[in-house]
Backbone as CSV, one residue per row, in Angstrom:
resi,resn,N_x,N_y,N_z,CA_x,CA_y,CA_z,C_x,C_y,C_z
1,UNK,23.672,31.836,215.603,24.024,30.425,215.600,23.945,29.824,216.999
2,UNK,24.318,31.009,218.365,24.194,30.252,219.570,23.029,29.879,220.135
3,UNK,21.938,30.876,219.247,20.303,30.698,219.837,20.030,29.146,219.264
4,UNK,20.521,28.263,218.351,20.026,27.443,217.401,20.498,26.285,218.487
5,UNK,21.659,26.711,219.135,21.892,25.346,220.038,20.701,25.019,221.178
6,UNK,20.287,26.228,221.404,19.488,26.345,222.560,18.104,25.668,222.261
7,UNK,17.535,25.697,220.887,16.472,25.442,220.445,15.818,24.016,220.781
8,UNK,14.620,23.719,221.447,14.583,21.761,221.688,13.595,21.675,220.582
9,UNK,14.487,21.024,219.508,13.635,20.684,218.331,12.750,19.019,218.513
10,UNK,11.583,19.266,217.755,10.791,18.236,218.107,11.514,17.103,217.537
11,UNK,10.971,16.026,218.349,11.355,14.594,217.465,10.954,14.130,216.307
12,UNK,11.133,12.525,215.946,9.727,12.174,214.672,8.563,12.461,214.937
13,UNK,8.414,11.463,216.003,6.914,10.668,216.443,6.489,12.462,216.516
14,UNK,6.608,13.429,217.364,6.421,14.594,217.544,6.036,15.439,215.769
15,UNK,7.160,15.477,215.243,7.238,15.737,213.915,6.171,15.460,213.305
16,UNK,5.896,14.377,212.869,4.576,13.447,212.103,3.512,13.724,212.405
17,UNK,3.029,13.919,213.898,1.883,14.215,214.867,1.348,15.615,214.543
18,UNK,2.513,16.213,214.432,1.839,17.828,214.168,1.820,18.057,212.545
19,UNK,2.874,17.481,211.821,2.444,17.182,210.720,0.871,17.316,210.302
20,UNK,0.498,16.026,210.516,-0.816,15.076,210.230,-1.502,16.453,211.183
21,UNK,-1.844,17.057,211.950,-2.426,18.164,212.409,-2.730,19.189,211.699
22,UNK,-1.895,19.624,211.357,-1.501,20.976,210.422,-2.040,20.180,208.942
23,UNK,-2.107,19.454,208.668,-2.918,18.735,207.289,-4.492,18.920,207.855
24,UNK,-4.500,18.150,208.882,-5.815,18.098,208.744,-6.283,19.377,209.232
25,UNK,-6.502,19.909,210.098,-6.645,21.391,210.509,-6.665,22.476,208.675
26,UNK,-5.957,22.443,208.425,-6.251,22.982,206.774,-6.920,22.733,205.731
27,UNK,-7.073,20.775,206.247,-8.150,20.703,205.066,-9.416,20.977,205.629
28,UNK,-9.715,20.825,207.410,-10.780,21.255,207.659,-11.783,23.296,206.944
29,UNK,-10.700,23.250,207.469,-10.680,25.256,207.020,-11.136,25.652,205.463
30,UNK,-10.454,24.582,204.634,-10.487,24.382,203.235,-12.171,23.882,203.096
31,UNK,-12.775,23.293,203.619,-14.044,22.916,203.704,-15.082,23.574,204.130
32,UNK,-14.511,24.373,205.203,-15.641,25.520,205.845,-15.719,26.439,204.491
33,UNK,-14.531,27.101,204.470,-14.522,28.228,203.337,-14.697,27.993,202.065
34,UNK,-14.985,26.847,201.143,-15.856,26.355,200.135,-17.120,26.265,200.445
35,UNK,-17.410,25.386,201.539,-18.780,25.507,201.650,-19.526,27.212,202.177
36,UNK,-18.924,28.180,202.658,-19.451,29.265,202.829,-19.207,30.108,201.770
37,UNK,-18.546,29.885,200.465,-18.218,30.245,198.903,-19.264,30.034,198.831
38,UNK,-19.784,28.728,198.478,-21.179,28.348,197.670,-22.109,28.067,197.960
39,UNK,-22.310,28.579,199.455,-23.384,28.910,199.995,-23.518,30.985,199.857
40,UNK,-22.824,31.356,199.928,-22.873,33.135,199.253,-23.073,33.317,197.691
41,UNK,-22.241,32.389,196.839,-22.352,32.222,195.160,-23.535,32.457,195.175
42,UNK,-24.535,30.815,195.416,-25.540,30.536,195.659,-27.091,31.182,195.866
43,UNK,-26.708,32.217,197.163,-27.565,33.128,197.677,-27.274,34.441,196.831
44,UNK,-26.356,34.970,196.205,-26.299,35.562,194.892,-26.630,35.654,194.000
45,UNK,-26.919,34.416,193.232,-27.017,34.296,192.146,-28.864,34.388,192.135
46,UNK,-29.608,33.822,193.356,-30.662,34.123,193.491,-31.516,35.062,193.568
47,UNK,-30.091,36.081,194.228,-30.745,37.163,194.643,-30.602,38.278,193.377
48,UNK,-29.652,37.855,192.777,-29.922,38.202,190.676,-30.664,38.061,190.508
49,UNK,-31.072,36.964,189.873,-32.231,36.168,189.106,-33.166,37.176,189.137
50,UNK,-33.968,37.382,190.828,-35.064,38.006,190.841,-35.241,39.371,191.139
């Protein structure tokens, strides 16, 4: 409990900022790793076929 006093917790404006970071930063990641899904699916399914 005494470490918790010690802690400098962020503010809003701070809060919100990294918020909105941590969103976007994930949906970026979320985009790489779909698009490198179905770009491997893709090159799979081709490499079935024939």
């Amino acid at each position: 409990y005494e470490e918790l006093k010690k802690v400098q917790w962020p503010n809003k404006d701070q809060t919100i900022r990294l918020t909105l970071y941590v969103i976007g930063v994930s949906f970026t990641v979320g985009l790489i790793v779909a698009g490198i899904d179905y770009i491997f699916s893709e090159g799979l399914s081709l490499a079935l076929v024939k």
